[in-house]
GUKOL-165060 format. One record per residue: residue number from 1; z, y, x of N, C-alpha, C in turn. Coordinates in nm, 4 decimals. Atoms other than C-alpha are relative to their C-alpha. Example, Ala and Ser with C-alpha at 12.3 -4.5 7.8 and 13.67 -1.06 7.14 Angstrom:
// residues 2
{1; {0.0000; -0.1190; 0.0890}; {0.7800; -0.4500; 1.2300}; {0.0000; 0.1200; 0.0900}}
{2; {-0.0060; -0.1190; -0.0820}; {0.7140; -0.1060; 1.3670}; {0.0730; 0.1090; -0.0770}}
***
This chain:
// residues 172
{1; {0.0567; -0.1287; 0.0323}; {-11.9312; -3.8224; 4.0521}; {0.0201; 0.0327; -0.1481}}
{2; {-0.0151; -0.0120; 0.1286}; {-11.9234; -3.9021; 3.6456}; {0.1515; 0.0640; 0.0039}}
{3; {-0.1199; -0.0372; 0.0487}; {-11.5221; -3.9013; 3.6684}; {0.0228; 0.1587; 0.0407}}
{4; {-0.0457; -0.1153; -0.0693}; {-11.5111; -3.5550; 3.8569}; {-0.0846; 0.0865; -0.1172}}
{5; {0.0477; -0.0931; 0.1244}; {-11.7488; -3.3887; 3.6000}; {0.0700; 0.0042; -0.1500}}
{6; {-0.0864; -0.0324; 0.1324}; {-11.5463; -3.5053; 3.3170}; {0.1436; 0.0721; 0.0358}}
{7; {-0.1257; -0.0438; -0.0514}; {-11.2121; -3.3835; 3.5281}; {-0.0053; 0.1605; -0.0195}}
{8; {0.0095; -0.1405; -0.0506}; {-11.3559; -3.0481; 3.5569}; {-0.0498; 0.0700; -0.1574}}
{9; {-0.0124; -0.0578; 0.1719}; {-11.4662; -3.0055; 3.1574}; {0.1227; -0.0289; -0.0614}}
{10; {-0.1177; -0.0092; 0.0780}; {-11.1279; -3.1015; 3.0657}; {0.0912; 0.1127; 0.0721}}
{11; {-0.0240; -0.1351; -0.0373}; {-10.9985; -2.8350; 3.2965}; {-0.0583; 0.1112; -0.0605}}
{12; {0.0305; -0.1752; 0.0923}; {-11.2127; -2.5759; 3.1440}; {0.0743; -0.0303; -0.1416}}
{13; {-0.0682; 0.0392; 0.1024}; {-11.1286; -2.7214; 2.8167}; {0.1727; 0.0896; -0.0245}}
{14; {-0.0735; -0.0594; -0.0325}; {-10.8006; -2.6397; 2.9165}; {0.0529; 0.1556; 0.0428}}
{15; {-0.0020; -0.1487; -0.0264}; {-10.8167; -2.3178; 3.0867}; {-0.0024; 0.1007; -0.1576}}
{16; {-0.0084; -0.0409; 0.1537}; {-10.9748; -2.2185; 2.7544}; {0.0893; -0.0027; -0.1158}}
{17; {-0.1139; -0.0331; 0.1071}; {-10.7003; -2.2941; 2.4960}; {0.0744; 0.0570; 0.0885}}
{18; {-0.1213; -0.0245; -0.0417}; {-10.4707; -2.1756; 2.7318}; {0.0051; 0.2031; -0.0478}}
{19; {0.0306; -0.1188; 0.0049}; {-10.6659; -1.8348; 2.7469}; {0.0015; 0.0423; -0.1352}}
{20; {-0.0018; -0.0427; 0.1226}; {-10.6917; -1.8445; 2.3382}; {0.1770; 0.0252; -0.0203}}
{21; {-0.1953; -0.0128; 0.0722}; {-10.2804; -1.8810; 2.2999}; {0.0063; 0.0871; 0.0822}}
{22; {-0.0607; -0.1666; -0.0086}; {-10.2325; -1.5971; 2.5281}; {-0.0855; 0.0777; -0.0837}}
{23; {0.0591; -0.0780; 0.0606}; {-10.4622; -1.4073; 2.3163}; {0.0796; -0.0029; -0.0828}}
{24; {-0.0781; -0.0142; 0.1251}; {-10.3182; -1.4951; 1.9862}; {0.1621; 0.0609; 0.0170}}
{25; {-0.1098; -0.0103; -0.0476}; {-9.9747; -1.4660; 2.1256}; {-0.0021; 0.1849; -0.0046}}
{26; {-0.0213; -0.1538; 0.0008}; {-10.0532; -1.0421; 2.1823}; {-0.0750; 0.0593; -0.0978}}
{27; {0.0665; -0.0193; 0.0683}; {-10.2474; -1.0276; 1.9142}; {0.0124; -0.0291; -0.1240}}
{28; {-0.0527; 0.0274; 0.1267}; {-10.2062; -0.9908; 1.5388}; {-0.1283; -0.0483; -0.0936}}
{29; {0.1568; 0.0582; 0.0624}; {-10.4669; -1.2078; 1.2868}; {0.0236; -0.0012; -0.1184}}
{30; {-0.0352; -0.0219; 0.1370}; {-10.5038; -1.1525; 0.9061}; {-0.0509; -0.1494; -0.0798}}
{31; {0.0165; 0.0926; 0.0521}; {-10.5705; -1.4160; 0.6792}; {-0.1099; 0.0543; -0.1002}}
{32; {0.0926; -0.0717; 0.0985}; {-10.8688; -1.3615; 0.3985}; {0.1052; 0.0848; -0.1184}}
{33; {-0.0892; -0.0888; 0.1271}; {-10.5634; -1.2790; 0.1378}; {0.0043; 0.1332; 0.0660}}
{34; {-0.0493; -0.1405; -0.0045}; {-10.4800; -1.0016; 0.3272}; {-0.1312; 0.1004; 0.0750}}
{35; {0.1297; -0.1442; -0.0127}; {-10.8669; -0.8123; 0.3528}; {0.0089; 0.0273; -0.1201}}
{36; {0.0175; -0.0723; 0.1674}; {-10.9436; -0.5673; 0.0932}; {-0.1835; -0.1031; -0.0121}}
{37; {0.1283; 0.0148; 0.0383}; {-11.2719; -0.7789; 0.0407}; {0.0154; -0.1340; -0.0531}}
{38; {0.0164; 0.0847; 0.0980}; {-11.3247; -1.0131; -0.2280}; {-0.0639; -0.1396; 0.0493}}
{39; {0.0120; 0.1474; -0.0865}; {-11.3720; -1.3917; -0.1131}; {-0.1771; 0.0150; 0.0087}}
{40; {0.1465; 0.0166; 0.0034}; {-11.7748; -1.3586; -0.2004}; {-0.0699; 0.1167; 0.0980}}
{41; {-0.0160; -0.0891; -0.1142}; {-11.7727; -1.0287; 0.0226}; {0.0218; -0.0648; 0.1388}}
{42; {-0.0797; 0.1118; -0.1405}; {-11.6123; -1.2241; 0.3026}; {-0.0916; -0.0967; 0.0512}}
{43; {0.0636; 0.0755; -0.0411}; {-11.8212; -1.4850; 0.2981}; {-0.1326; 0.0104; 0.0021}}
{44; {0.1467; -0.0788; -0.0352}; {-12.1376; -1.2389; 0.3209}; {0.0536; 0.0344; 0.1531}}
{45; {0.0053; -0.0747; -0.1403}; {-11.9867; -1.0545; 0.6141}; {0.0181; -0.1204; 0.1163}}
{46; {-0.0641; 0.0862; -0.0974}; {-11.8762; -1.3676; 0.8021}; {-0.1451; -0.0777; 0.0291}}
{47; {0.0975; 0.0529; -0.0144}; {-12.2197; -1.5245; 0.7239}; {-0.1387; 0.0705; 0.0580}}
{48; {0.0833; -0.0754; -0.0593}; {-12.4360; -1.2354; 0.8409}; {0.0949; 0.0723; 0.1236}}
{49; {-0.0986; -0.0466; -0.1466}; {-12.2012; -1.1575; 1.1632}; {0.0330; 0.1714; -0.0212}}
{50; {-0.0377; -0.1166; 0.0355}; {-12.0731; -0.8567; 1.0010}; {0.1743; 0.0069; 0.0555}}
{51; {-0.1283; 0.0239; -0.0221}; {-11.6699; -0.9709; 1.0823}; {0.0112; -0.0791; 0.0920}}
{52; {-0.0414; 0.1346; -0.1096}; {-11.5032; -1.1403; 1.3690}; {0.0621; -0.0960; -0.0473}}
{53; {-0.1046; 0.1248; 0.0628}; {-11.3161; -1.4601; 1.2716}; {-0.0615; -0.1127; 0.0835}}
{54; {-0.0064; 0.1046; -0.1084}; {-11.1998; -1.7382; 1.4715}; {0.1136; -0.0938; -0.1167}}
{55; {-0.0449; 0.0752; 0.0187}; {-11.0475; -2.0497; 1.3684}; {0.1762; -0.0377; 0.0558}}
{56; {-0.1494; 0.0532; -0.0458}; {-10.6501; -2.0638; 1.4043}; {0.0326; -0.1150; -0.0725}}
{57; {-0.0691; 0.1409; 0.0606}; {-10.4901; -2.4090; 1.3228}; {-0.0438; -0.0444; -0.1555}}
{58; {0.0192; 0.0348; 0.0762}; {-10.7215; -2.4909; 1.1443}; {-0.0625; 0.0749; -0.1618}}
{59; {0.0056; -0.0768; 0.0710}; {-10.7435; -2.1762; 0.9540}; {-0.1030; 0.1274; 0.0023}}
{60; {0.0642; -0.1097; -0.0398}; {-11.0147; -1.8959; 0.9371}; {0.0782; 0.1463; 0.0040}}
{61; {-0.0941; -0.1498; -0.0330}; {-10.8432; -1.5755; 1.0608}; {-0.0638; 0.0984; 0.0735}}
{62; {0.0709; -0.1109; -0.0591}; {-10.9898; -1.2333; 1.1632}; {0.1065; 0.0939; 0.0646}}
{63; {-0.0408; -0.0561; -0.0806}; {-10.8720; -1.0228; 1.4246}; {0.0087; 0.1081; -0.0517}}
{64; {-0.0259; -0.1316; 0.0358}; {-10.6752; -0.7430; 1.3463}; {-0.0431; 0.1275; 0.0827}}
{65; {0.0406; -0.0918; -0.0925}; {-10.7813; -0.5139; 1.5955}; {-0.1483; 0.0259; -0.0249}}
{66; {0.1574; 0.0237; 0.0069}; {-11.1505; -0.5086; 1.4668}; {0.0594; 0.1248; -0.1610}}
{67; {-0.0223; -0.0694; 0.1221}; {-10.9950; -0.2823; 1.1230}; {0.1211; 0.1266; 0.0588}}
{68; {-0.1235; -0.1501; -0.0142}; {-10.8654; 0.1295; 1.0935}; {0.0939; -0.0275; -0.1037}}
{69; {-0.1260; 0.0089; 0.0414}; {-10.5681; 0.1947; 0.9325}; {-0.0473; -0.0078; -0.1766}}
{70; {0.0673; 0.0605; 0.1121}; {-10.7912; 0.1466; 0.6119}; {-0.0669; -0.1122; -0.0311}}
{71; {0.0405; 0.1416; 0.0699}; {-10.8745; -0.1972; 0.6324}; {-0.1475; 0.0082; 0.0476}}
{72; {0.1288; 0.0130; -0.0297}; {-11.2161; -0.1158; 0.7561}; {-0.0278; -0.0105; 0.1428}}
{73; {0.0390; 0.0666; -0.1230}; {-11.4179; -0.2664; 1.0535}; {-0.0257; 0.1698; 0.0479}}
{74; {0.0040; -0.0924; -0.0803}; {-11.4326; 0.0188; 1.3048}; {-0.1653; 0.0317; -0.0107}}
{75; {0.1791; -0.0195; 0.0013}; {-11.8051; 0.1861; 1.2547}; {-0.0579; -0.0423; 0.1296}}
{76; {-0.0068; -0.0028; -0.1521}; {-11.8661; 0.1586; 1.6489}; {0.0040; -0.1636; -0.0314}}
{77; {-0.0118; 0.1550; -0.0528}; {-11.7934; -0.2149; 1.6308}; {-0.0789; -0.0731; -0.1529}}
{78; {0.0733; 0.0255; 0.1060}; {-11.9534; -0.2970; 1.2884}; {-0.1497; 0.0142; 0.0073}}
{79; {0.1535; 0.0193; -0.0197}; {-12.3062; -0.1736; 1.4016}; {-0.0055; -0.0996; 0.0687}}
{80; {0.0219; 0.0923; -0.1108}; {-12.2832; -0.3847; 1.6900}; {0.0320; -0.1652; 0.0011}}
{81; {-0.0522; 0.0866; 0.0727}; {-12.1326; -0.6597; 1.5111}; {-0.1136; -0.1550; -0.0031}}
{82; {0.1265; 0.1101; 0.0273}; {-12.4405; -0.8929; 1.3953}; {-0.0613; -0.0037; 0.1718}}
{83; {0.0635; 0.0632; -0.1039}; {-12.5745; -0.8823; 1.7499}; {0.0406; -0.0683; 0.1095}}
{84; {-0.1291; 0.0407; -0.0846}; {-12.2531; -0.9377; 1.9482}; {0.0216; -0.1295; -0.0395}}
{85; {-0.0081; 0.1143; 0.0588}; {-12.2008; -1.2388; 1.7235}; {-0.1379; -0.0714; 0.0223}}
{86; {0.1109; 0.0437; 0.0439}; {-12.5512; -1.3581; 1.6846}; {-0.0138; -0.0724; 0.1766}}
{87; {0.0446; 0.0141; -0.1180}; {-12.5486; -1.3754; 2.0882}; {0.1476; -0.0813; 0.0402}}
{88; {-0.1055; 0.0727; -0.1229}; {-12.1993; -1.5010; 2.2135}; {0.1453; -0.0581; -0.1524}}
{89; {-0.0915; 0.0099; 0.0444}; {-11.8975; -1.6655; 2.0384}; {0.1152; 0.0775; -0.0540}}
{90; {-0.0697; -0.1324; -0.0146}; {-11.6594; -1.4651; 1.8509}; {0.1336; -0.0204; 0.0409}}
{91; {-0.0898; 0.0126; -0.1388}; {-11.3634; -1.6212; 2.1217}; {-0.0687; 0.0757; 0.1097}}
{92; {0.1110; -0.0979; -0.0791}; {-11.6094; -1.4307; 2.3412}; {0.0258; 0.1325; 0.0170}}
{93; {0.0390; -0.1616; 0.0441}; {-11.6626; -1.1166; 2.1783}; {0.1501; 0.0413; -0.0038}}
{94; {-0.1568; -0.0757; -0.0774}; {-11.2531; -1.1068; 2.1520}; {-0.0125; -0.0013; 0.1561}}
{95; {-0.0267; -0.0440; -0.1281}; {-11.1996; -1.1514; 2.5000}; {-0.0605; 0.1008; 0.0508}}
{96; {0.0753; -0.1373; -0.0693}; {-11.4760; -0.8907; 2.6379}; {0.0516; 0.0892; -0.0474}}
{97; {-0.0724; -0.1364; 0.0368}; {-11.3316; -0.6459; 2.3670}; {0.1486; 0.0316; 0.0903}}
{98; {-0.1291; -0.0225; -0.1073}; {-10.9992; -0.6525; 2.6188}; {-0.0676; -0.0245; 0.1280}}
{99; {0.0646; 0.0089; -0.1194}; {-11.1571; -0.6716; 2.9225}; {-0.0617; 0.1156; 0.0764}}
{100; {0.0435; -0.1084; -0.0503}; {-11.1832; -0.4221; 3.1313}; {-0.1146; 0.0331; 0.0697}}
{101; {0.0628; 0.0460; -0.0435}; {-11.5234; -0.2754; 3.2626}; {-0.0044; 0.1460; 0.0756}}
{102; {0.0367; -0.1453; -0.0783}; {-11.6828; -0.0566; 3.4748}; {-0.1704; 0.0220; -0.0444}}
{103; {0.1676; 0.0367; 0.0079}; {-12.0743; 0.0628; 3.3598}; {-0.0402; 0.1439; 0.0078}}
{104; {0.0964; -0.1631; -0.0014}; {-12.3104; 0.3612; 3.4254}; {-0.0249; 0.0096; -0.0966}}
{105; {0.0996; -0.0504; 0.1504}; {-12.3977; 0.5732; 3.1008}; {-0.0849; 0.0785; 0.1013}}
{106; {0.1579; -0.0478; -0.0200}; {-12.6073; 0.8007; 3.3172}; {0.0223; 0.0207; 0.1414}}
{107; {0.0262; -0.0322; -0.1550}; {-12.7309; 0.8341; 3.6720}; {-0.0807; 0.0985; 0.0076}}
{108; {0.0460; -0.0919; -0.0763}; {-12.7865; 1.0664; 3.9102}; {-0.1147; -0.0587; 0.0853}}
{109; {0.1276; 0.1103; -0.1082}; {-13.1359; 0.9843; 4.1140}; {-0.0240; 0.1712; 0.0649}}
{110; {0.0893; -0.0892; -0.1446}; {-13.2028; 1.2147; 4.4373}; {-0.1314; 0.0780; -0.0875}}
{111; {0.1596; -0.1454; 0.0523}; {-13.5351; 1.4758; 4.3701}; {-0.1070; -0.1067; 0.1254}}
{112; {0.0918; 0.0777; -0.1526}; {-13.8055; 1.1798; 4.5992}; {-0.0858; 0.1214; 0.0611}}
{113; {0.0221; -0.1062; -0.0575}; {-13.9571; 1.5346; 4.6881}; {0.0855; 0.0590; 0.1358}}
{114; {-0.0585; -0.0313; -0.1113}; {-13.6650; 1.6651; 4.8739}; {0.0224; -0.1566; 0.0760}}
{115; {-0.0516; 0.1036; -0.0477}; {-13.6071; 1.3141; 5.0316}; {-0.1160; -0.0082; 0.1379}}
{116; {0.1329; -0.0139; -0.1533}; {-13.9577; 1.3818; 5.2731}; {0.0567; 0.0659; 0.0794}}
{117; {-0.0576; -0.0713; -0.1139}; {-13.9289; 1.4760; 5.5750}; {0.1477; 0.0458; 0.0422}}
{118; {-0.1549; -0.0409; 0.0077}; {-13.5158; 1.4744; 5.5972}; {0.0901; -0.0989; 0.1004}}
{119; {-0.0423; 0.0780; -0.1031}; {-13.2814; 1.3228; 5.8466}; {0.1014; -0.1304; -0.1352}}
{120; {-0.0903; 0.0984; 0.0383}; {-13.0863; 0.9696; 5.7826}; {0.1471; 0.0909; -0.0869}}
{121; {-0.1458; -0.1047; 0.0130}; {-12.7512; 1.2441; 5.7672}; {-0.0530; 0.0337; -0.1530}}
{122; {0.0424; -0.0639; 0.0525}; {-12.9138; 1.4021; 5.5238}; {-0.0072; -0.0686; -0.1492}}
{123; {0.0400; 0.0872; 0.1049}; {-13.0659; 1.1353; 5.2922}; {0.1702; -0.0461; -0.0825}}
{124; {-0.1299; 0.0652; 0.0414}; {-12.6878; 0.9553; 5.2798}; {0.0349; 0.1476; -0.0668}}
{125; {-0.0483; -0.0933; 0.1255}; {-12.5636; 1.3302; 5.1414}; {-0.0167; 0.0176; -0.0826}}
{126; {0.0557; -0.0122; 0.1193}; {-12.7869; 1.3393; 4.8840}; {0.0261; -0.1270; -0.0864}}
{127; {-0.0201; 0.1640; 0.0361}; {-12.7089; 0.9609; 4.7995}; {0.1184; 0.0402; -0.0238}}
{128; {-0.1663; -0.0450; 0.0482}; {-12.3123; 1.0633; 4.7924}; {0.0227; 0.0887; -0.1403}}
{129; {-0.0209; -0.0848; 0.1406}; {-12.4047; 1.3546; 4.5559}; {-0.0688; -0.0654; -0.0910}}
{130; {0.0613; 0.0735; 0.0844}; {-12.5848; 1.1289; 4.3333}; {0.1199; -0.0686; -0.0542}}
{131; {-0.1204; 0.0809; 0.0377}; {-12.3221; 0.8485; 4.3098}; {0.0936; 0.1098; -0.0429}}
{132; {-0.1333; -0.0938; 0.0537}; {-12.0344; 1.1363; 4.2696}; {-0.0777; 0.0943; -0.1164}}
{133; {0.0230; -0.0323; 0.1439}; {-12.2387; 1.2782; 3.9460}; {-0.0320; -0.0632; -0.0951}}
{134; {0.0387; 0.0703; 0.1349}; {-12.3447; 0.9522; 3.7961}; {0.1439; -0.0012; -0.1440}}
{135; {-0.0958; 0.0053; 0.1093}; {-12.1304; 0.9270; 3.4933}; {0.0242; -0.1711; -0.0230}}
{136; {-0.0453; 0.2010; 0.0050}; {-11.9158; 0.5676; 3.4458}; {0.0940; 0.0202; -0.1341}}
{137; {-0.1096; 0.0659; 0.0676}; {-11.7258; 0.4377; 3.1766}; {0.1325; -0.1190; 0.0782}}
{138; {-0.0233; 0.0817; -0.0144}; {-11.4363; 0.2393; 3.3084}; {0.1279; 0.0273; -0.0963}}
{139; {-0.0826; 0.0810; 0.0776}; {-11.1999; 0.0568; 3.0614}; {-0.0625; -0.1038; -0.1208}}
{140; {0.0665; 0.1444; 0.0933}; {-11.2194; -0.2134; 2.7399}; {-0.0980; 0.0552; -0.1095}}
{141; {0.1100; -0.0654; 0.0453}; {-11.5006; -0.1665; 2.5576}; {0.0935; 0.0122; -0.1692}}
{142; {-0.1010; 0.0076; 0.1097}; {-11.2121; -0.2265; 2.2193}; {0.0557; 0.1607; 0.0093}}
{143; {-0.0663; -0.1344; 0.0403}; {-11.0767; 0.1361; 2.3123}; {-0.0630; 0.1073; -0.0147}}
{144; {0.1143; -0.0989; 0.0178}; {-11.4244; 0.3281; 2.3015}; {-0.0185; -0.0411; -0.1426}}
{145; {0.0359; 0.0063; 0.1093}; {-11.4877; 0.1388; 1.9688}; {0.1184; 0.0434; -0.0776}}
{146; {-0.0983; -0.0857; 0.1054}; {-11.1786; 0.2484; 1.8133}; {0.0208; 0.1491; 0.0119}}
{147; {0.0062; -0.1510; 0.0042}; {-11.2126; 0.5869; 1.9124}; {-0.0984; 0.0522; -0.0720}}
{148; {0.1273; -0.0634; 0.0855}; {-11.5674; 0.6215; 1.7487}; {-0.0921; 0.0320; 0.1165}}
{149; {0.1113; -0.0833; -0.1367}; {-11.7216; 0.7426; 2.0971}; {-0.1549; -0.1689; -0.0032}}
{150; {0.1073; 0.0640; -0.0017}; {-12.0115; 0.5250; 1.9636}; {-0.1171; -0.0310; 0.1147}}
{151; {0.1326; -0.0422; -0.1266}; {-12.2944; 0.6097; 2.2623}; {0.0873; -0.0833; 0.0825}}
{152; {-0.0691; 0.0764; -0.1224}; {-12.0021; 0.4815; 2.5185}; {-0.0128; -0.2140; -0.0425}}
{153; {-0.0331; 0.1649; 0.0531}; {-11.9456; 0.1303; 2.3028}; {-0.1149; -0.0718; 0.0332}}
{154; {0.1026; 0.0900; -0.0069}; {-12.2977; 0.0740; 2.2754}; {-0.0458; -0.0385; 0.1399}}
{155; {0.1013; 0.0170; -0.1269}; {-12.3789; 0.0980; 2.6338}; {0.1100; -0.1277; 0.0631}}
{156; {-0.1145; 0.1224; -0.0097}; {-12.0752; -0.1606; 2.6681}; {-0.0632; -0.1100; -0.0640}}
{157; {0.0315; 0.1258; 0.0610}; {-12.2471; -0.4157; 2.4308}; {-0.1365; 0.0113; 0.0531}}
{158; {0.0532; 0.0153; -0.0667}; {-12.5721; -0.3325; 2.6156}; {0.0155; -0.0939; 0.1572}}
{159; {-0.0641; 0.0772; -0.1192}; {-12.4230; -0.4298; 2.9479}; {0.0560; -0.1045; -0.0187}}
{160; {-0.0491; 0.1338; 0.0403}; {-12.2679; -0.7385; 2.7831}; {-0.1287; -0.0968; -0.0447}}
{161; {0.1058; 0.0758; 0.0635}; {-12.6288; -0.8620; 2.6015}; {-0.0922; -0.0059; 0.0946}}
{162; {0.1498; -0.0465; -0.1062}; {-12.8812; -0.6954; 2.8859}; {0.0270; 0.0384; 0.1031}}
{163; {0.0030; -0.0803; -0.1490}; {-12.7562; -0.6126; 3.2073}; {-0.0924; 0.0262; 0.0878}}
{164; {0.1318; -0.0180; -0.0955}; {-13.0515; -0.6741; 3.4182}; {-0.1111; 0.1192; -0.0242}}
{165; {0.1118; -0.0818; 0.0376}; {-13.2946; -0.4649; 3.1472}; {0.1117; 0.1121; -0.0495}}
{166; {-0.0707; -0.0857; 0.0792}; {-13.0429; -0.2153; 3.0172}; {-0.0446; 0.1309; 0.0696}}
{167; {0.0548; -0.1260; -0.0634}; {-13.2158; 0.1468; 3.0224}; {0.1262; 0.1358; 0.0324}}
{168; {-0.0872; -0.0842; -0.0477}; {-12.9658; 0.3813; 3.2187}; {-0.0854; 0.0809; -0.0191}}
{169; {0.0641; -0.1298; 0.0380}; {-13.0666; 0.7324; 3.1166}; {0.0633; 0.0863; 0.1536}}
{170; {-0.0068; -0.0663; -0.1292}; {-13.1156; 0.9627; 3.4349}; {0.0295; 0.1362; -0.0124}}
{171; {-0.0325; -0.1783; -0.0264}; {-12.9444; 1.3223; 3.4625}; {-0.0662; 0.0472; 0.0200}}
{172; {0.1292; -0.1192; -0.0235}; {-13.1404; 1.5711; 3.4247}; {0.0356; 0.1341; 0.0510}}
***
């Protein structure tokens, strides 16, 4: 039973670097020389989960995809930053940023008024028009934060920290 549990953490083990070298592999990583932020800067933002950075060979390296064409962390992913980190690995927090999702920003809920007295037929139509007005996000939560559509991102790092409690706002 011992040898099969260690068989199966060196498989993940595995799985895992395998999943980091395809990452790195499509993915471009800066080195501290090349941020505009001064080594004592750096080692504020890295120490209060302000920046992503992961360990390449040995080396601390931050993910280019986390900075606009000015060198700066995307606002959208910078608020969210310290809690995303604070909660999950930032091998983690890359992968989910590519990862495609699907999540309700707002639902549709039936009128429980009209729902009295109404046939089965009836109930399911109102259930169809519900589902066909909730509102969804689906794609990586990386292409809402680089757009700025802030409200969409956050409900992406909601659904990543809180799924169970996460307050879906109801159409009004």
């Amino acid at each position: 039973m011992k040898v099969t549990h260690v068989n199966q953490l060196k498989a993940l083990r595995r799985k895992l670097q395998k999943k980091k070298s395809n990452f790195t592999a499509e993915h471009e990583f800066k080195g501290a020389d090349e941020l505009p932020l001064s080594q004592e800067e750096l080692d504020t933002a890295v120490e209060l989960n302000q920046i992503i950075t992961v360990m390449l060979k040995g080396q601390q390296q931050f993910p280019a995809f986390q900075f606009d064409s000015t060198e700066q962390i995307y606002p959208a992913l910078q608020e969210h930053l310290p809690r995303l980190l604070a909660a999950r690995s930032s091998w983690d927090i890359c992968f989910w940023l590519f990862t495609e999702q699907s999540i309700t920003l707002k639902r549709a809920v039936p009128n429980a008024a009209r729902l009295r007295d109404i046939s089965v037929e009836e109930m399911l139509k109102l259930g169809k028009q519900a589902a066909e007005q909730t509102e969804r996000y689906e794609g990586r939560p990386i292409d809402v934060a680089t757009s700025g559509n802030s409200e969409v991102f956050e409900a992406c790092v909601e659904n990543l920290l809180n799924p169970d409690y996460r307050d879906i706002p109801v159409l009004s």
